[in-house]
VOLUM-244044 format. One record per residue (C-alpha): residue number from 1; x, y, z. Coordinates in Angstrom, 2 decimals, decimal comma, always signed. Example, Ala and Ser with C-alpha at 12.3 -4.5 7.8 and 13.67 -1.06 7.14 Angstrom:
<nodes>
+-----+---------+---------+---------+
!   k !       x !       y !       z !
+-----+---------+---------+---------+
!   1 !  +12,30 !   -4,50 !   +7,80 !
!   2 !  +13,67 !   -1,06 !   +7,14 !
+-----+---------+---------+---------+
</nodes>
This chain:
<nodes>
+-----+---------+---------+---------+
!   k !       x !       y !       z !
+-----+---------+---------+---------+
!   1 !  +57,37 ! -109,90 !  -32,56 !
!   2 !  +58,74 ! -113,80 !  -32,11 !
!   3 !  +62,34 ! -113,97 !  -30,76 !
!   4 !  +63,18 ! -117,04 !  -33,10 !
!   5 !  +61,50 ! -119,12 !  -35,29 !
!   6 !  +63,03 ! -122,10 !  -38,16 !
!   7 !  +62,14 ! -121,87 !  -41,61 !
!   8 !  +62,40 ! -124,64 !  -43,85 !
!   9 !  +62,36 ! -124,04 !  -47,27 !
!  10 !  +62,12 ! -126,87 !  -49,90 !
!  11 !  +63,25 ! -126,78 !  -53,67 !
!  12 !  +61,01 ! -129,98 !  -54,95 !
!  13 !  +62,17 ! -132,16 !  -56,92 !
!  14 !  +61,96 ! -136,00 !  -58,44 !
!  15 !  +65,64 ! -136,17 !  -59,23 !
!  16 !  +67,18 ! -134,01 !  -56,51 !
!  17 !  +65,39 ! -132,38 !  -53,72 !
!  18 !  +66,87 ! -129,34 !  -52,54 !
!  19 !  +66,41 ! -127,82 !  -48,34 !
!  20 !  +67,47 ! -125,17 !  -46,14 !
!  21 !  +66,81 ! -124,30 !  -43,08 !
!  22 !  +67,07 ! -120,61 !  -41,41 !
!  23 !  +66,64 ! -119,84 !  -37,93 !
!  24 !  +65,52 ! -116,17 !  -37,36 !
!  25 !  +66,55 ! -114,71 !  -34,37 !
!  26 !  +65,82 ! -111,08 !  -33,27 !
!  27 !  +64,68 ! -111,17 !  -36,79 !
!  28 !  +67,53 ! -111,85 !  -38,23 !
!  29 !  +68,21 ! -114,70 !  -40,36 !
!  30 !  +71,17 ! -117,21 !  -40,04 !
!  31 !  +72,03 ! -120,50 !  -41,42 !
!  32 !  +71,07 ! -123,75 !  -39,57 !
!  33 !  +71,58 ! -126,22 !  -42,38 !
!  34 !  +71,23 ! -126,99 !  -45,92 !
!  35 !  +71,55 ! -130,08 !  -48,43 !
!  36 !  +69,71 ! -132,14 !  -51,36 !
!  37 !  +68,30 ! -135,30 !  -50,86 !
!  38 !  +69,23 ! -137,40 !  -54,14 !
!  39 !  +66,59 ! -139,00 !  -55,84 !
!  40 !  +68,14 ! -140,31 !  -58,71 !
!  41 !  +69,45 ! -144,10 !  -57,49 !
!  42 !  +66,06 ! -145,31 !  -58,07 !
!  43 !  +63,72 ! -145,62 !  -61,36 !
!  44 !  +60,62 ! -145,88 !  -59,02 !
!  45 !  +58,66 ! -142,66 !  -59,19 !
!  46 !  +56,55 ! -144,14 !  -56,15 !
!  47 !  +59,63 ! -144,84 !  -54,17 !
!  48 !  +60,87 ! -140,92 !  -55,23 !
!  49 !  +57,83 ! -139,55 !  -53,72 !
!  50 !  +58,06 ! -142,22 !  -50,36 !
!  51 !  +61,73 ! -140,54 !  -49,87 !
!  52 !  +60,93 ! -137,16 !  -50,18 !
!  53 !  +58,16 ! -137,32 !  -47,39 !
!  54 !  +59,79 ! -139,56 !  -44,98 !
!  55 !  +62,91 ! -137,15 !  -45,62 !
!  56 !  +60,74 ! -133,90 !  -44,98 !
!  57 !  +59,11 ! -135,73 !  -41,74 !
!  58 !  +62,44 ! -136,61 !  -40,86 !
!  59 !  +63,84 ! -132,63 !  -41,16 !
!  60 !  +60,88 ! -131,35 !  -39,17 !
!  61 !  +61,25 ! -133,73 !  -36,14 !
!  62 !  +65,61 ! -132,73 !  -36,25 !
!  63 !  +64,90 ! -128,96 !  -36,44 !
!  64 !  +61,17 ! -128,46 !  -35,36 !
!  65 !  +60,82 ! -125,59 !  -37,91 !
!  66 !  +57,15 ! -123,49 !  -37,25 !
!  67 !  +56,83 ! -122,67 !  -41,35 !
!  68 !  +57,37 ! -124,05 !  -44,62 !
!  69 !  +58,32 ! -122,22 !  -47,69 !
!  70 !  +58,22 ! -124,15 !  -51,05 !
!  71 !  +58,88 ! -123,43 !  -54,66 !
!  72 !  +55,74 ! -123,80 !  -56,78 !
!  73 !  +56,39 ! -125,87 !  -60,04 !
!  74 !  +57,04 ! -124,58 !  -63,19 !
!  75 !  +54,33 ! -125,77 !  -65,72 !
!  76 !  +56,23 ! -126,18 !  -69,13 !
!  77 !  +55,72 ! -128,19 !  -72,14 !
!  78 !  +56,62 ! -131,33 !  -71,05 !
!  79 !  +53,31 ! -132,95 !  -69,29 !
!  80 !  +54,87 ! -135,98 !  -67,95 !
!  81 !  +57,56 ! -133,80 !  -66,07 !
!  82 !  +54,65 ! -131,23 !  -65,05 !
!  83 !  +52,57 ! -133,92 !  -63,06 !
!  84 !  +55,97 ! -135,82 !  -61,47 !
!  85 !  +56,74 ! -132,20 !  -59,94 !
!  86 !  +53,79 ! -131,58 !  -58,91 !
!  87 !  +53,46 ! -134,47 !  -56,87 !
!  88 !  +56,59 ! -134,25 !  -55,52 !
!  89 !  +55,76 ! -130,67 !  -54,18 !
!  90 !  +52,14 ! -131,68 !  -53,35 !
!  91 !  +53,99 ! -134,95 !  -51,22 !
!  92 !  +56,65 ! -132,61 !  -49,31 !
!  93 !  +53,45 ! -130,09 !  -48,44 !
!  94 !  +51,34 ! -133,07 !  -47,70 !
!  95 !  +54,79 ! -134,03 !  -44,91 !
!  96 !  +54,41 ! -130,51 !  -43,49 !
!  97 !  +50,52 ! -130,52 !  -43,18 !
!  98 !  +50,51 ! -133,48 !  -41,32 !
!  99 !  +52,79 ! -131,89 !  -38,94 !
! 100 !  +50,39 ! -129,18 !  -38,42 !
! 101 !  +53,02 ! -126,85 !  -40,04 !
! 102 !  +51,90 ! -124,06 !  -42,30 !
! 103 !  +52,91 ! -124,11 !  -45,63 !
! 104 !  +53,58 ! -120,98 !  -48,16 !
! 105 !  +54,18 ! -121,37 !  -51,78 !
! 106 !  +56,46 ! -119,52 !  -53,88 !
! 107 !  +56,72 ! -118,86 !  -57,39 !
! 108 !  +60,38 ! -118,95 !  -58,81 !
! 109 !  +60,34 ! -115,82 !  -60,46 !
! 110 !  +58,91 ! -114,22 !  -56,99 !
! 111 !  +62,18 ! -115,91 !  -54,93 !
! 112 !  +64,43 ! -114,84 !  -57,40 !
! 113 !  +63,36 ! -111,10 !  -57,53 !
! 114 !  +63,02 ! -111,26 !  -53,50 !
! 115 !  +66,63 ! -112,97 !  -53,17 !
! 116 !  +68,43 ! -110,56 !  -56,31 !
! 117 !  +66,27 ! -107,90 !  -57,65 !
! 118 !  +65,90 ! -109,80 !  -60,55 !
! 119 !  +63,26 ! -112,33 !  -61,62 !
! 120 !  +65,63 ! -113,86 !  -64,33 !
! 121 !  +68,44 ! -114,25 !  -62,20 !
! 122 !  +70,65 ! -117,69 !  -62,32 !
! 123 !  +70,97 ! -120,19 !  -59,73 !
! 124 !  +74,66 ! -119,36 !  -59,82 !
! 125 !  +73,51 ! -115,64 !  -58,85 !
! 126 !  +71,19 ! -116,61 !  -56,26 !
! 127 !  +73,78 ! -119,19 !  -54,79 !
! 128 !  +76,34 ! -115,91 !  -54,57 !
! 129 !  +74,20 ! -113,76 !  -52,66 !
! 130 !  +72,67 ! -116,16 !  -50,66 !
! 131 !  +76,32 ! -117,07 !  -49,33 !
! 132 !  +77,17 ! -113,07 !  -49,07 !
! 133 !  +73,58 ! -112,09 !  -47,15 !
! 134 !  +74,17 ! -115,12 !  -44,83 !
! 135 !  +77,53 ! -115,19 !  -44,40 !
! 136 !  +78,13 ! -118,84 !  -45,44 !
! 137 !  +81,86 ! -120,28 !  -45,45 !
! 138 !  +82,87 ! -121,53 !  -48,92 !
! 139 !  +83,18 ! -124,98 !  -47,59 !
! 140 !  +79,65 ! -125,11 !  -46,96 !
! 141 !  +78,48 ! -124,24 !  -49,92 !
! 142 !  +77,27 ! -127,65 !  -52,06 !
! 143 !  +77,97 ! -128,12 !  -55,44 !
! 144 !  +74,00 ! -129,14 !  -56,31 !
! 145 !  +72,48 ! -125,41 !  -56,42 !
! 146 !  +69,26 ! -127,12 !  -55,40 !
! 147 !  +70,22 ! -126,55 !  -51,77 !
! 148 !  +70,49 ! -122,76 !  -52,21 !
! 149 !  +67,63 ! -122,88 !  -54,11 !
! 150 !  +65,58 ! -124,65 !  -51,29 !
! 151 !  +67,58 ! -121,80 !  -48,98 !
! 152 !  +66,23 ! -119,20 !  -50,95 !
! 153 !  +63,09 ! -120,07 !  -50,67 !
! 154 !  +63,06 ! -119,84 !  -46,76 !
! 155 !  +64,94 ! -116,14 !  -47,20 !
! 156 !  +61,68 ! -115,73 !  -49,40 !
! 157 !  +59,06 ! -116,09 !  -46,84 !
! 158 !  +61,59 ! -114,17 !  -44,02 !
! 159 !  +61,53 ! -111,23 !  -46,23 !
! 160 !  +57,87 ! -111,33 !  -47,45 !
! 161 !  +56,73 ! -112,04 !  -43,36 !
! 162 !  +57,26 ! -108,93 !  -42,34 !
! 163 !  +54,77 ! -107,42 !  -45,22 !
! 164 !  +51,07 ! -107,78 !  -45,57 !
! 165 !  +50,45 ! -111,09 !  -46,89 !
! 166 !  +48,44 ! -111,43 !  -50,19 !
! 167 !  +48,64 ! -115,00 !  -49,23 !
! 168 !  +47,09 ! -116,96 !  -46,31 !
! 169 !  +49,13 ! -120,24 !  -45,49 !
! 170 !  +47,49 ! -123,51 !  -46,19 !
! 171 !  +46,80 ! -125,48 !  -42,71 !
! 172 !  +45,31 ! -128,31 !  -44,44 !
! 173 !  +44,61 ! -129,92 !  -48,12 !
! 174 !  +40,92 ! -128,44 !  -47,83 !
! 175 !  +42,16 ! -125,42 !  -47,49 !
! 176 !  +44,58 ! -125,67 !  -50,07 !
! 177 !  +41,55 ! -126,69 !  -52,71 !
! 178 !  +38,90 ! -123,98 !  -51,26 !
! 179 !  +41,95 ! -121,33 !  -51,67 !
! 180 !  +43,31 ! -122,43 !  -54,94 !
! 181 !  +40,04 ! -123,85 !  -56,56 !
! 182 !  +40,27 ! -122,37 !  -60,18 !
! 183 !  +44,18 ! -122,87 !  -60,10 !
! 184 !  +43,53 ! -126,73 !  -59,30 !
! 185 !  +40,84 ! -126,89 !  -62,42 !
! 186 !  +42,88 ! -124,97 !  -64,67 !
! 187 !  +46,01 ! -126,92 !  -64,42 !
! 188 !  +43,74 ! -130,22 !  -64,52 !
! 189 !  +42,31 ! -129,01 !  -67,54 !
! 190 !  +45,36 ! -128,06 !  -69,38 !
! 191 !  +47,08 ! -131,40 !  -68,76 !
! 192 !  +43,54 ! -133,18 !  -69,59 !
! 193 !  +43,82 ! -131,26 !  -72,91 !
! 194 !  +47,72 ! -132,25 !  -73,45 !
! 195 !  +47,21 ! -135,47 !  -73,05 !
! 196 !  +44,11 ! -135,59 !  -75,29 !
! 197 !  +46,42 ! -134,09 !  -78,00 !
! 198 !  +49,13 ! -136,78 !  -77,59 !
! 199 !  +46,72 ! -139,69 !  -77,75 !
! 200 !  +45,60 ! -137,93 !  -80,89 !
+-----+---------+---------+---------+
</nodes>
């Protein structure tokens, strides 16, 4: 068993990005830091995508975590919202990777049921027991849930590391693709057929 590791866990995001950061010791989990990185002062999506890299580089050189744990997107209607979060998770996984850290993805239903015992859980819910399981001081609870929901995610992976992973982590973007071919052609297909239908 490993003494202590740091796991950051990341809530993407191209308006507000959302982190925490748990250090497990004895395997138990505790609090090392949490916050959002605001995204919103700026109209360029490229400059978006440059701060949430240097900002996850930045994180992993501070606090040296050995795992990443990130929310996967949630693929509504909206196409053009779809493909801006989806970059901005692929760009704070892309941070990670280059740092030889592992990264495992997380679907928001999955944290939620993990962190409450309920899949349709709000983030005011998740925020409560997060602050209750960890023992978090009311003052250092933000007011932008997508800190706790970046925490969350981290609690995620604790909990689901000490079970038999149905998922391998992704050491590189090759391995991302080989593991997650059909999911990468499906979701290019489906926005390929969105847009088709708007131009139309």
């Amino acid at each position: 068993m490993i003494k202590e590791k740091i796991i950051l866990g990341v809530d993407p995001g191209t308006s507000i990005m959302g982190y925490g950061l748990l250090k497990i010791t004895d395997n138990k989990p505790s609090l090392l830091a949490m916050g959002v990185l605001l995204l919103n002062k700026t109209d360029d999506h490229y400059l978006r995508l440059r701060r949430i890299f240097e900002r996850i580089i930045s994180l992993i050189d501070e606090f040296l975590p050995s795992e990443l744990a990130i929310e996967a997107p949630f693929f509504g209607k909206n196409v053009q919202s779809m493909l801006k979060l989806g970059r901005a998770q692929g760009v704070a996984m892309a941070a990670a990777l280059s740092r030889n850290i592992p990264v495992f993805e997380y679907a928001p239903l999955k944290i939620k049921m993990s962190i409450t015992g309920n899949g349709r859980a709000s983030k005011e819910q998740v925020a409560d027991l997060l602050q209750r399981y960890l023992k978090i001081p009311g003052e250092e609870m933000l007011p932008q849930m997508d800190a706790t929901d970046g925490l969350a995610a981290a609690l995620c992976h604790f909990f689901q590391s000490g079970r038999p992973q149905s998922k391998m982590p992704y050491t590189s973007w090759k391995d991302f693709i080989n593991k997650n071919g059909k999911k990468c052609r499906d979701v290019a297909h489906n926005v390929s057929t969105k847009l088709n239908n708007i131009k139309k």
